[in-house]
C-alpha positions, 0 to 999 in steps of 0.5 A, spaced: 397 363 313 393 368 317 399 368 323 404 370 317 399 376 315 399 378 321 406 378 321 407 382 314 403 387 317 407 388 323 413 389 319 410 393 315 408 398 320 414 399 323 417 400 317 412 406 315 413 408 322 421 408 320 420 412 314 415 417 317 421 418 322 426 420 316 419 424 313 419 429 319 426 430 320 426 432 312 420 436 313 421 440 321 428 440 320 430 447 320 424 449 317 423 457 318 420 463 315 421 462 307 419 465 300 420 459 296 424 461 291 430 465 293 432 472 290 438 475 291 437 482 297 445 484 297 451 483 295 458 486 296 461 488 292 455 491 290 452 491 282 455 496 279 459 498 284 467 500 283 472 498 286 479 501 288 482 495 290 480 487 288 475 484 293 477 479 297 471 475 297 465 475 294 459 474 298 451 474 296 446 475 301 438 471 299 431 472 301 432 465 304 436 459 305 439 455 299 443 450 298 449 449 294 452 447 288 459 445 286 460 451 282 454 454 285 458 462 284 462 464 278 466 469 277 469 471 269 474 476 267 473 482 261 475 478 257 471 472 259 475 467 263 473 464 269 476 465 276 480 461 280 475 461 286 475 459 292 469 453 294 462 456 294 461 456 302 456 459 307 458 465 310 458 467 318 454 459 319 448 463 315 444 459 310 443 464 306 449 468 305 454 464 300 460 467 299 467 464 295 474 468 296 477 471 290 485 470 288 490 476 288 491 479 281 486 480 279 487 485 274 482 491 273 476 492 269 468 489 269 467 483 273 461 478 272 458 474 278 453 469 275 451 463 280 445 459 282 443 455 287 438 451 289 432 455 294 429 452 299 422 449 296 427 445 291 426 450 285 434 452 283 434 459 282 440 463 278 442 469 276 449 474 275 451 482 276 458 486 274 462 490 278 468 494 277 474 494 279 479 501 278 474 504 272 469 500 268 470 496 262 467 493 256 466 485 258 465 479 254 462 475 259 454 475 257 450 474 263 446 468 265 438 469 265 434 467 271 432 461 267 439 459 264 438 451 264 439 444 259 432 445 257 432 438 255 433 436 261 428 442 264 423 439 260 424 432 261 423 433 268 417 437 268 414 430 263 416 426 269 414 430 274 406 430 271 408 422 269 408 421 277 402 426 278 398 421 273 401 415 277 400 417 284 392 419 282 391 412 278 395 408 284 391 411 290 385 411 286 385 404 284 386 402 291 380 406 293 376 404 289 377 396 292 377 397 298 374 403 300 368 402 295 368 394 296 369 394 288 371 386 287 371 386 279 378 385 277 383 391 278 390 388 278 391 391 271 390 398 273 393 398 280 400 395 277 400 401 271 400 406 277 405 403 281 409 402 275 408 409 272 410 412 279 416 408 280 418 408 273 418 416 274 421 417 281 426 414 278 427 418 273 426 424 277 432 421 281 436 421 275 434 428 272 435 432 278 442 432 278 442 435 271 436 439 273 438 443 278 446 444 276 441 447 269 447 442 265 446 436 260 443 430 261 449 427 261 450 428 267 443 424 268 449 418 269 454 421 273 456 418 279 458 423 282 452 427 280 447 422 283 451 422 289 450 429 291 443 428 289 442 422 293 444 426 299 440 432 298 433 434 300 430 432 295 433 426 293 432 424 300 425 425 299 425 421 292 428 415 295 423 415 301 417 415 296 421 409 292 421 405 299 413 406 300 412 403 293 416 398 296 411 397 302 406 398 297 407 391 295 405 388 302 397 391 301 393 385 298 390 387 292 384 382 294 383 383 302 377 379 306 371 383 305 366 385 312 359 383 310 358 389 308 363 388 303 368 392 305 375 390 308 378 389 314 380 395 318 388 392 318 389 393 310 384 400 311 390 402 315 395 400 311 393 403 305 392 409 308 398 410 311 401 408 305 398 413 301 398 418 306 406 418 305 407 418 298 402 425 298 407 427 304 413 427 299 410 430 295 409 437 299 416 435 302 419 437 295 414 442 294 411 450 295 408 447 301 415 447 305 418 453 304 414 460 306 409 462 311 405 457 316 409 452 314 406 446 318 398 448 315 401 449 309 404 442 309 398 439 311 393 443 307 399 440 300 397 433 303 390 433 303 389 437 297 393 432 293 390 426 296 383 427 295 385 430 288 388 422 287 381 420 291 377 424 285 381 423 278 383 416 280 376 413 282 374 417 276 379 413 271 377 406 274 368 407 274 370 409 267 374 402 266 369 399 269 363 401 265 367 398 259 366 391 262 360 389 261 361 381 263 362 385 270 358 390 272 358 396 276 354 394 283 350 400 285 352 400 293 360 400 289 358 406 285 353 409 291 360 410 295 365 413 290 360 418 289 360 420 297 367 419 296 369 424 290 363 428 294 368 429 300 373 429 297 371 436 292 369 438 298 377 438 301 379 441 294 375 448 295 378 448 302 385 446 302 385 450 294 383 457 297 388 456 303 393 455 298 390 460 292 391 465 299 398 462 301 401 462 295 398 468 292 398 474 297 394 480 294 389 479 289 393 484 284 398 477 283 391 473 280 392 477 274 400 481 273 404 474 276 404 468 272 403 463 277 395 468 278 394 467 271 395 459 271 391 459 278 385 462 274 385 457 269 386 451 273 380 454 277 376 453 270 378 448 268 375 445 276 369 449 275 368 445 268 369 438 271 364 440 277 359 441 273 361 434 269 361 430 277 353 434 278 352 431 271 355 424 273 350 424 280 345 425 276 346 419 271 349 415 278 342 416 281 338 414 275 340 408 276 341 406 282 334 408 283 329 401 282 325 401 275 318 401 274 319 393 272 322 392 279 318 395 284 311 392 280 313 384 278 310 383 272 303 378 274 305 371 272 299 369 267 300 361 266 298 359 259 294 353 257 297 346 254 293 341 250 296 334 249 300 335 244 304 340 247 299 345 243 296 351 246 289 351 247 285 354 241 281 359 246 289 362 247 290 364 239 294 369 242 300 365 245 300 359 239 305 360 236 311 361 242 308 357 247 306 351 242 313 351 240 317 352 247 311 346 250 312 341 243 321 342 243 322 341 251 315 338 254 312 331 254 305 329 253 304 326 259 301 331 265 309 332 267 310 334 261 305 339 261 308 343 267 314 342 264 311 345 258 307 350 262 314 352 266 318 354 259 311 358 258 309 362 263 317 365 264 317 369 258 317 376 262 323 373 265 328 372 258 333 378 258 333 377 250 325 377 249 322 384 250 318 385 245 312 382 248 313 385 254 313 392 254 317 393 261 321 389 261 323 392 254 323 399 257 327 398 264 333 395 259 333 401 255 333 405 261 338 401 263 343 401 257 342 409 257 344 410 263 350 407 262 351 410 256 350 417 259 355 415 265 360 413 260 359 420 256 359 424 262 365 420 266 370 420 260 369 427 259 371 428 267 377 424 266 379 428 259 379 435 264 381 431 269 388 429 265 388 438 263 387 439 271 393 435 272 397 438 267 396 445 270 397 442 277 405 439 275 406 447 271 404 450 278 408 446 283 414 448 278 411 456 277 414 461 282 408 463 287 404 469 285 407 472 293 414 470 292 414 474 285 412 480 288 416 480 293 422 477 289 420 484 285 420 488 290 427 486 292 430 487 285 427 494 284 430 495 292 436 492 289 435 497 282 436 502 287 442 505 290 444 502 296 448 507 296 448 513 295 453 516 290 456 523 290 461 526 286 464 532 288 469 536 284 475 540 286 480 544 284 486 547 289 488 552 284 495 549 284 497 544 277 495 538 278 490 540 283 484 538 280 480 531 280 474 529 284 471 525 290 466 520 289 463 519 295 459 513 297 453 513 303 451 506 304 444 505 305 444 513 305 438 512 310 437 514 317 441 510 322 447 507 321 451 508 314 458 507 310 462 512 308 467 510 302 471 515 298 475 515 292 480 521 290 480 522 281 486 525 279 486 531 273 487 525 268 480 520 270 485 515 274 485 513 282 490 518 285 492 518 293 492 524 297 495 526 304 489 527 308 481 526 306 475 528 310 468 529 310 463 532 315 454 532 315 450 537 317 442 537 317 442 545 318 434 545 318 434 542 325 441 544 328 445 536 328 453 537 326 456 537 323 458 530 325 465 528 322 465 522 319 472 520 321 475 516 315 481 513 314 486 511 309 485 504 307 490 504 301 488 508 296 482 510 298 478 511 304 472 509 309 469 509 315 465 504 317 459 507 321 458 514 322 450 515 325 445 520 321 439 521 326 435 523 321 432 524 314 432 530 310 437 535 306 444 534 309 450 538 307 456 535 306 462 539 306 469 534 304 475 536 304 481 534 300 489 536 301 493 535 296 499 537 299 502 539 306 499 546 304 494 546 299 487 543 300 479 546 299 472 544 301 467 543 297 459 543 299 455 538 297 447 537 298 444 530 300 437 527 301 437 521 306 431 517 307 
């Protein structure tokens, strides 16, 4: 029997030592500098933008990578039909740039861009923008928002995500509970309604993550094709890595050997161990933690954090199980030992928590004007709270742990007279009646009876149910019944705000990091901004006809290298083609140019792909537009360039 043990363990050692192999490859395998949460930083065509001809191609560039759907761009017509695309790739062999090509005969008109991805922290993340080509017009494409989902499936995801939060604590807490706390009471129940609560929830979780990341119907849930791709993703591969640790789960005796210090053997401590250590990592795998700046200690700092918090609301849950058995109390060594334990683990919390609150918020002002901040507040009062019930739970702890005055001072055992008969002797008038009846019903009249009698007598003190006469007694089991009274009161209502601190938790792993916000905002208004700057220049050779004007285009407009494109409007407001366009800059306050841009006819409008403004200031731009072989005019027009 032991050989065969020792063989399970074996097999199960290398079989965590397989998954821990698959774990770091999703975890390392090109992790780099992220955001988690992806934002859109550019995108050509550009928001807003005209065009003269059709683009060939769609390309949108994000703050991180992404992974893709099917459909993960779209692009619709005016009049609100979709575009025949090209598949969604990504470009340049870049993680985060995605680009689709468009068809030949577009038309003209405003276009809608609308996509969505999946950012590198498992979040999808969406959102759309219009562009124009010849002129603008009105659309009947509506514009997605950024949280465009089923929120059907969206809100059953969320109830599975916080389920397998329970899970996992009840689980892991269980389990240390017995064998790190030596706890031999029964704890089948317990351990089975965590396990099955994780896997019923991880199964889920497989299911809905099709529909959740695609922002689709639950129909989607059974798809095959859907749960295939989702089985080959990151996160469907994290999720099936934590249904094969369940499974390894089954290995771990629920009853091991105990040491004489009744704990278990070092074999099945460390199998729990790592058994737990895994199923914490596949969360942060999925997780804020793995997408971001410090990658690798954020990692680890997810993990322990989610670890002790399993170590703390879980034990929590079983010595509030616990002591609602009164035919099997709670040992003091047991209760002794959970208290260390949630004392460390509080301790790992406030670390691994101010590292993360740091990480993921990045300035104090995120605390207040992000929702991620304000959520991170509200968890952190809610730990206060459930602190301030732990201190409580100590105090009751070392009341009862600590001896009684009935304990340390025995009772003197004071033996009572009997007479023949079983009776007590008349100089006893206080002992007649207990000790006569106890002497006559069980004692003989003989001297054996006698000390027989005398036996049941003398060991009144030690009758649990006879402590009106004896006033110790009587005091230690009424201390004793508040105390557990009292650790009851304060227990539960750890646990009841240790339910709210999981609730908070699930919503902040969902929520975009106050960091990230900011920085996703900053990129927006970057966006908002002209990434390029628009001129138009009016011009009129004097000639019928002669009149339209220029819209000019500087991309960045800013020092350094820039684009220049230049569109020619005839008299009537449509795109009309010229003999010969130029343009020239000159920064007259520091004596630079002019420099001519050089551009060149493209096929109705004109462009130069760099053209070198060395520094900022107030540049004149003088273009010059010929409409004949003999008529042409230079117009001057100022320009700031940052």
């Amino acid at each position: 029997m032991n050989g065969r043990g020792r063989r399970n363990r074996r097999r199960g050692a290398r079989f965590l030592a397989l998954l821990g192999g698959v774990l770091t490859l999703v975890l390392f395998a090109g992790a780099g500098g992220a955001s988690a949460h992806a934002a859109l930083t550019g995108a050509n065509p550009q928001e807003g933008s005209v065009a003269a001809t059709a683009p060939r191609a769609v390309t949108l560039r994000f703050s991180e990578s992404v992974a893709l759907l099917d459909d993960s761009v779209r692009v619709l017509t005016p009049e609100n039909r979709r575009v025949h695309t090209g598949a969604p790739r990504h470009a340049d062999g870049r993680s985060d740039t995605v680009a689709v090509t468009l068809p030949r005969g577009l038309g003209t008109g405003t276009f809608t861009v609308a996509w969505r991805v999946v950012s590198a922290d498992s979040h999808p993340v969406s959102g759309a923008y219009t562009f124009s080509i010849g002129k603008p017009s009105a659309t009947a494409a509506p514009l997605p928002t950024a949280d465009d989902g089923d929120p059907a499936a969206t809100a059953l995801y969320d109830i599975a995500r916080y389920v397998a939060y329970s899970g996992l604590a009840l689980l892991i807490g269980a389990a240390v509970f017995v064998l790190g706390c030596g706890y031999r009471g029964s704890v089948r129940r317990p351990l089975l309604i965590g396990w099955w609560t994780l896997l019923g929830s991880t199964l889920a979780l497989l299911l809905l993550r099709g529909p959740y990341e695609r922002g689709t119907g639950l129909a989607d849930a059974l798809d095959p094709a859907v749960l295939g791709d989702t089985l080959t993703s990151r996160s469907g591969i994290v999720l099936v890595v934590r249904l094969a640790l369940l499974a390894a789960a089954l290995l771990v005796p629920a009853r091991a050997p105990m040491r004489e210090e009744g704990l278990p053997g070092r074999g099945v401590l460390a199998l729990g161990g790592l058994l737990a250590l895994g199923l914490a990592v596949t969360w942060a795998a999925g997780d804020h933690a793995s997408a971001g700046i410090q990658v690798p200690v954020a990692m680890v700092s997810s993990v322990l954090h989610l670890l002790a918090m399993a170590v703390w609301l879980g034990g929590l849950a079983m010595v509030l199980t616990a002591l609602h058995r009164p035919d099997e109390p709670v040992p003091a060594p047991v209760v002794a030992r959970f208290s260390r334990l949630a004392l460390a683990s509080v301790a790992v919390l406030a670390v691994t928590g101010v590292y993360q609150s740091w990480r993921g918020l990045g300035s104090w002002d995120a605390l207040t004007s992000t929702a991620y901040g304000r959520l991170l507040l509200l968890k952190t009062g809610a730990v206060v709270v459930l602190l301030a019930g732990a201190a409580l739970s100590r105090r009751w702890t070392a009341r009862l742990a600590a001896p009684s005055t009935a304990e340390a001072v025995p009772a003197p055992r004071v033996p009572v007279p009997v007479v023949a008969g079983g009776g007590p002797a008349p100089a006893e008038p206080q002992a007649d009646a207990g000790a006569g009846g106890r002497a006559e019903s069980g004692g003989r009249t003989d001297e054996g009876g006698a000390g027989r009698g005398d036996d049941r007598g003398t060991g009144r003190e030690d009758d649990p149910s006879d402590t009106a006469d004896d006033p110790a007694g009587g005091t230690s089991a009424r201390t004793d019944t508040e105390g557990h009274r009292g650790l009851r009161r304060s227990v539960l209502a750890e646990v009841t705000v240790g339910i709210l601190v999981l609730l908070i938790t699930t919503m902040l792993t969902g929520t975009q990091p106050g960091r990230t916000e900011e920085e996703t905002a900053a990129a927006t208004a970057a966006a908002d901004r002209p990434n390029a700057l628009t001129t138009l220049v009016p011009f009129d050779v004097g000639t019928p006809g002669g009149r339209g004007r220029v819209q000019v285009e500087l991309t960045p407009g800013r020092v350094g290298e820039n684009a220049v494109q230049a569109l020619v409007f005839g008299q009537d407001g449509g795109v009309t083609t010229v003999p010969e366009v130029r343009i020239t800059f000159t920064l007259e306050s520091r004596n630079v140019g002019p420099i001519d841009a050089e551009i060149r006819d493209r096929g109705g409008y004109w462009t130069a792909d760099f053209v070198t403004l060395p520094l900022p200031g107030l540049w004149t731009m003088k273009v010059t537009v010929r409409t004949t072989e003999i008529d042409q005019v230079t117009v001057e027009k100022k320009i700031r360039v940052l």
